[in-house]
N, C-alpha and C positions, 0 to 999 in steps of 0.2 A: 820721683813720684811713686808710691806706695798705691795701689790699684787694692780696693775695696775686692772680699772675696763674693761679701753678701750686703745688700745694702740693710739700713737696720729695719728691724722690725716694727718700733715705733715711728710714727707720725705725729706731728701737732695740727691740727686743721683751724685756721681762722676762723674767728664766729663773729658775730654780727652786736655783739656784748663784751664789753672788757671784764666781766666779772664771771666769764662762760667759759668753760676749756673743753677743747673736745682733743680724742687721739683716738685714731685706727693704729690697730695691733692685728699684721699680718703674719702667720707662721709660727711657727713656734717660738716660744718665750724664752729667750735668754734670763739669766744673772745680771747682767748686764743691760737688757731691754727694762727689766722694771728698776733698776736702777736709773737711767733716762729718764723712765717715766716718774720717777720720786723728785728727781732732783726736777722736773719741768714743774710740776707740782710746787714745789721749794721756793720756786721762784715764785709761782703765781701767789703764795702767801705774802709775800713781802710787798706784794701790791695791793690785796685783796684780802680784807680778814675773812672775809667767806667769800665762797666759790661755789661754783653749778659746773659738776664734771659730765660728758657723754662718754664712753669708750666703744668703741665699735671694731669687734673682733672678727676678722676674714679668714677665712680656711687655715681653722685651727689645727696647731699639730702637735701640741703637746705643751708643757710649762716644765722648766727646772726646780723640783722643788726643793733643790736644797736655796733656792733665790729666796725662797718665802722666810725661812728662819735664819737669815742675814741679820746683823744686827743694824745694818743700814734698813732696812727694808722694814724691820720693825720700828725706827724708826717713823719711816716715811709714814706708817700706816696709823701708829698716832696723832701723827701731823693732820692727818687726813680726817682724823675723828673729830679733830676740833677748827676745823676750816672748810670742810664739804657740806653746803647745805643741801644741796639734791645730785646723786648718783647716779646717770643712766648707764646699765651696763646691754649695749648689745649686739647680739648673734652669740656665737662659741658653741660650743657642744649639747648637746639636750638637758645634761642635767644639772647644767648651770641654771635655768631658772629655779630648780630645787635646793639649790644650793642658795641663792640668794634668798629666797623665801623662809630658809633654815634660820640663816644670819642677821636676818631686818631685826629682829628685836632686840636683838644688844646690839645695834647701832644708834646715835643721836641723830644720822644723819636718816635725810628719805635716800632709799635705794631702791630701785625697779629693775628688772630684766626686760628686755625684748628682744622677740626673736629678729634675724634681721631683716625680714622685708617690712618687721614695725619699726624700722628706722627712723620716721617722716614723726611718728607718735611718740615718738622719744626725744625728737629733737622738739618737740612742742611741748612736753611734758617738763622739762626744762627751763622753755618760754626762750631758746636761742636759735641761729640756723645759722650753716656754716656759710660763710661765705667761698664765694665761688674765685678760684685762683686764678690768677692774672698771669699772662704768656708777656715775656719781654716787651715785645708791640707795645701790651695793654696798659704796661706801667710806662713807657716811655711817652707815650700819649694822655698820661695823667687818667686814664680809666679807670 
């Protein structure tokens, strides 16, 4: 057995919507973490020709940029232009709401920033909420 040195930095969080995708992104951003993240995307198109994404970013530390001009990643991000009908992106660094503000108008898609303790307004902005994770017990008892 091969012992993880880091576990990953993406998440997928259940939502209360099958047409809803949420992820928390902790730590710094691999090549690799937004590759995850593209390819969980990938799939939710094949189910869903539109989608309602949330991301929620926790004590950020940085992004690999050479991840961004990937040609998988360029990909992903036109996938994304034509299958994301609302964006939430939030918490991250301060001048990430500047940053989205920049980019909203050459996108098709609605995109918003929140900071993170607007969490609760982004998950409503959206119209999903994550649902709450089940501990062994709770699936075994059909909860």
């Amino acid at each position: 057995m091969i012992a993880i040195d880091e576990p990953p930095h993406v998440r997928r969080i259940d939502t209360d919507r099958d047409d809803a995708y949420a992820f928390e992104i902790v730590g710094h951003i691999t090549s690799a973490d937004v590759e995850n993240l593209y390819g969980l995307l990938e799939g939710a198109y094949e189910i869903h020709d539109r989608i309602d994404v949330i991301v929620i970013l926790h004590h950020y530390e940085g992004f690999d940029w050479q991840a961004a001009f990937k040609e998988q990643t360029m990909i992903g991000k036109t996938h994304a232009l034509r299958h994301i009908r609302k964006y939430a992106f939030v918490g991250g660094p301060g001048w990430m709401s500047s940053i989205v503000s920049i980019v909203r108008p050459f996108f098709s898609m609605e995109i918003r920033h929140f900071e993170l303790d607007q969490a609760e307004a982004a998950w409503e902005w959206i119209g999903a909420a994550p649902l709450k994770p089940t501990t062994p017990d709770e699936a075994k008892a059909g909860v």
